[in-house]
C-alpha positions in Angstrom: -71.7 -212.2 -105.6 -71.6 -208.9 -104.4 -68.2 -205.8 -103.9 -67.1 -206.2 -100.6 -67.5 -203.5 -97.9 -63.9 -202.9 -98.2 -64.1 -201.9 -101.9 -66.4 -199.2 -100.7 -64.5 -198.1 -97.5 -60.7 -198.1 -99.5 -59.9 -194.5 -101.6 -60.9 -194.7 -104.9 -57.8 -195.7 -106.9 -56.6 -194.0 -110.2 -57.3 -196.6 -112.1 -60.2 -199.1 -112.3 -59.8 -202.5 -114.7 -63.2 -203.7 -116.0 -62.9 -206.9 -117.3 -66.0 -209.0 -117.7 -66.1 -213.0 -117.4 -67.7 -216.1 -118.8 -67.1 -219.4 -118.0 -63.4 -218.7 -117.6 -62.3 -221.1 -115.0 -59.3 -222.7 -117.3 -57.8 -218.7 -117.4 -58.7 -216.6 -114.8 -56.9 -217.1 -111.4 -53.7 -217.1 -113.8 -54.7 -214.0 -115.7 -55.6 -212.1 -113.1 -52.5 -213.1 -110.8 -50.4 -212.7 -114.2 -52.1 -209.1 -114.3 -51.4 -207.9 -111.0 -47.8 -208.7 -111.5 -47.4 -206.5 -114.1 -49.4 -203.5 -113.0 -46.3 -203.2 -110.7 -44.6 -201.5 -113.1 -47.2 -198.9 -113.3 -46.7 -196.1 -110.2 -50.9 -195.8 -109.9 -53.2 -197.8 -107.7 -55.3 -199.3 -109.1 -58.9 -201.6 -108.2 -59.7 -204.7 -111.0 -63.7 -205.7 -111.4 -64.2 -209.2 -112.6 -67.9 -208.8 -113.8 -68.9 -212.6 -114.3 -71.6 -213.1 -116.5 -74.1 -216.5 -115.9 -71.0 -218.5 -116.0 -71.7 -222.7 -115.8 -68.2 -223.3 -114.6 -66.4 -222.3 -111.4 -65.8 -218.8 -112.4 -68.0 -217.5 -109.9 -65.9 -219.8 -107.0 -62.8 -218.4 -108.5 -63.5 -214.6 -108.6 -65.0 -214.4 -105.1 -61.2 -216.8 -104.3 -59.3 -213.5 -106.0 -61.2 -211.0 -104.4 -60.5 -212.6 -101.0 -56.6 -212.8 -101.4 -55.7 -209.2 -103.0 -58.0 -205.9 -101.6 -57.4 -204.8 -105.3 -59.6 -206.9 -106.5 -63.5 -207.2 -106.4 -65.7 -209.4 -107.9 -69.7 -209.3 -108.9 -72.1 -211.6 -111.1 -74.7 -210.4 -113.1 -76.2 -213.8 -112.9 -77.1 -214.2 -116.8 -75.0 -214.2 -119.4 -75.4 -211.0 -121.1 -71.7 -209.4 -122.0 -72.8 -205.8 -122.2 -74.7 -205.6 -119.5 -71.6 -207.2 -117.2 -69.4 -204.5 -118.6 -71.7 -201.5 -118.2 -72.5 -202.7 -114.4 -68.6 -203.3 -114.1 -68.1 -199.7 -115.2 -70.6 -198.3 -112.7 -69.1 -199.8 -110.1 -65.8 -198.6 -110.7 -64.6 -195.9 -109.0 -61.0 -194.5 -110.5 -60.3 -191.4 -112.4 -59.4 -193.6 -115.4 -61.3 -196.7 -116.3 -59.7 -199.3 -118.6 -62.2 -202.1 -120.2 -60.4 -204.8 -121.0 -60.9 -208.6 -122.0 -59.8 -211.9 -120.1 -57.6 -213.3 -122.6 -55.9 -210.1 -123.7 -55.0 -208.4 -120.3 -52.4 -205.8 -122.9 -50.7 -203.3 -120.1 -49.0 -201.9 -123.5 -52.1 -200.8 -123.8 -52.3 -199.3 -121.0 -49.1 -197.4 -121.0 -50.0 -196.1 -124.2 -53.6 -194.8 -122.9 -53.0 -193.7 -120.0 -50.3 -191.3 -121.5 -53.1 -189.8 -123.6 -55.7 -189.3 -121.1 -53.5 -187.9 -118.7 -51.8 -185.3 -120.9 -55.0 -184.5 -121.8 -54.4 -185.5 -125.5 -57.7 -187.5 -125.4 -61.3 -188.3 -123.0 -61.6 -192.1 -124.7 -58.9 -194.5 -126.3 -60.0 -197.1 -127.9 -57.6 -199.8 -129.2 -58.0 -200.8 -132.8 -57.4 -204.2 -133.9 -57.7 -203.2 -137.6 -56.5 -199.8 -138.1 -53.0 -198.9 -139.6 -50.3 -200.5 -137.3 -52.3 -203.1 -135.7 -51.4 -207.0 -135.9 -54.9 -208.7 -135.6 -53.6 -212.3 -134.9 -57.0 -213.8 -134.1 -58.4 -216.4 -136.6 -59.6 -215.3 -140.2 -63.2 -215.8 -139.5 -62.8 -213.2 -136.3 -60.9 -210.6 -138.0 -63.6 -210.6 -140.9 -66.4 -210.6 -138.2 -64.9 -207.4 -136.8 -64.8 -205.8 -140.0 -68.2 -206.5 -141.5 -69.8 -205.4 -137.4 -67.8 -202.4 -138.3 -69.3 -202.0 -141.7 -72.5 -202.6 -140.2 -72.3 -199.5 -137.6 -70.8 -197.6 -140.3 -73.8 -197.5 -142.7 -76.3 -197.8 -140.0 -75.5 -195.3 -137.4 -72.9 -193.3 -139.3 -69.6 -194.5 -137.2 -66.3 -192.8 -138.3 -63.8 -194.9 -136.1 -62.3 -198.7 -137.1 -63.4 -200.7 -134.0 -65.6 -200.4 -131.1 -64.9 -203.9 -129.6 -62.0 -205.0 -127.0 -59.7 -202.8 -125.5 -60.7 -199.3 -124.2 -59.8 -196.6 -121.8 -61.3 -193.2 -120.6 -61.5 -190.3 -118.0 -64.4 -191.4 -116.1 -66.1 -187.6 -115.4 -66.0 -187.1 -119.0 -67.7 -190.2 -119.9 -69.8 -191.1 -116.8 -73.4 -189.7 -118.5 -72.7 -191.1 -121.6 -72.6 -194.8 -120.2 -75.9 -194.1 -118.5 -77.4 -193.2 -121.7 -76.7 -196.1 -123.6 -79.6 -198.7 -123.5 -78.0 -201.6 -125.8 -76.5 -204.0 -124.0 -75.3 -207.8 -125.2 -73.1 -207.6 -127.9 -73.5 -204.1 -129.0 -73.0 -202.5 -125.7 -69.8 -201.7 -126.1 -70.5 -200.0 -130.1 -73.0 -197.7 -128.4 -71.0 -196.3 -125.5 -68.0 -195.4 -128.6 -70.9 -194.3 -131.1 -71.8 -192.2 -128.6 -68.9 -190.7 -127.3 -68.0 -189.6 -130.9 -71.2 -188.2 -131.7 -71.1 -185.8 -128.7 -67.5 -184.7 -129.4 -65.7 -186.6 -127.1 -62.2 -186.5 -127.7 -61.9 -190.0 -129.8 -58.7 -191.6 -130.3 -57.8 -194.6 -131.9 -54.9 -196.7 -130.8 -53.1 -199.7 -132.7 -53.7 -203.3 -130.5 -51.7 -206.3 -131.5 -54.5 -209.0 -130.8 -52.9 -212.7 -129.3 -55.7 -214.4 -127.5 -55.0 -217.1 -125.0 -57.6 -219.4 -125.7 -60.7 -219.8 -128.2 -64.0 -217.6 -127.7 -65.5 -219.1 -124.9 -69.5 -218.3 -127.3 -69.5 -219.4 -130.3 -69.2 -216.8 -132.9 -72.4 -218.2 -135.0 -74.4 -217.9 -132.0 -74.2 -214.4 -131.5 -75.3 -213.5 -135.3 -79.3 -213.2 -134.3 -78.7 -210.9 -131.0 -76.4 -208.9 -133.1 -78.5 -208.8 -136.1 -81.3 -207.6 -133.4 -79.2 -205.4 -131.6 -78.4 -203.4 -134.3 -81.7 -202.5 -135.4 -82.1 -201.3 -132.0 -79.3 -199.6 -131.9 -80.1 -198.1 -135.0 -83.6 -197.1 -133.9 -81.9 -195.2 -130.6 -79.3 -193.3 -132.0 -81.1 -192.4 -135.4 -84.5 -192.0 -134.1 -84.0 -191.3 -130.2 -80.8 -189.5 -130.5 
């Protein structure tokens, strides 16, 4: 599954929507149409990237469906499931001013609103929503919540992070953060860690929103699963920001 010619042929919106997919056929086609609904509100164009991700299901089916019905829409696969990877090739591909990363089962235009207003004041290069900061309403199971805190812990002690949450929703100018993407080499889980690690270590202008966290269905991987890549991950990530710089 490949961006259509006309993704390349239309102007570049302001705004590009990354939102990577797996095995998300019970959610999609009503999140996304549930999505573009409420963009309306917003006066920017705007482009959404579905960046499926080995998917079993008919994600793949659905996506290319969505990108067919609404120009605003494109769709690629990475072919393997690998959820950093999906998100880093969703944010090369996109093409607006702004680029907003967001999840499947969150879809938060509050969010939005609320990042959008600090990147274009200039207030900030990178928002990144919090979902355990001051003001936040993490809604998630226990188990979850206390994942995201101990990952945090974890980059804390090991890279030296200063924020509250790398994970989930995030926004930034795309100039400003372009060559930072393209240094990060992590991808899987701790994609996502790297690329705000990073930003904050090379001055970025940081800044940390509350998110109230509802998701619309369970995890589609098991939370368990994911310990030994992320136990990996972070010794490489460790090695390539503490070693490699």
């Amino acid at each position: 599954m490949a961006a259509t010619d006309g993704q390349a042929a239309s102007a570049a919106p302001h705004v590009s929507i990354v939102i990577p997919v797996y095995n998300e056929e019970r959610i999609l086609r009503s999140a996304i149409l549930e999505l573009r609904e409420r963009l309306k509100q917003f006066p920017w164009s705007y482009e959404i990237l579905v960046s499926e991700n080995g998917s079993r299901d008919r994600t793949v089916q659905l996506a290319e469906e969505l990108a067919q019905e609404a120009k605003e829409v494109h769709a690629h696969s990475l072919g393997e499931p690998n959820y950093g990877k999906a998100l880093k090739q969703g944010i090369l591909r996109a093409r607006g001013k702004f680029v907003i990363c967001d999840e499947i089962d969150l879809c938060d235009t509050d969010f939005y609103r609320r990042a959008m207003e600090l990147l274009e004041s200039g207030e900030s290069e990178m928002v990144v929503g919090s979902k355990v900061m001051n003001g936040a309403n993490d809604e998630r199971p226990l188990f979850r919540h206390v994942a995201t805190l101990v990952l945090n812990g974890m980059l804390r002690v090991a890279v030296g992070f200063k924020g509250t949450d790398t994970h989930g929703l995030k926004a930034f100018r795309r100039d400003a953060l372009a060559e930072t993407v393209h240094r990060c080499v992590v991808d899987k889980d701790l994609f996502a860690s790297e690329f705000v690690v990073r930003a904050g270590r090379e001055k970025k202008k940081v800044v940390e929103i509350p998110l109230r966290v509802a998701e619309k269905r369970k995890p589609s991987i098991n939370l368990t699963k994911r310990v030994p890549n992320v136990l990996k991950n972070m010794v490489k990530l460790t090695y390539v920001i503490r070693v490699r710089g």
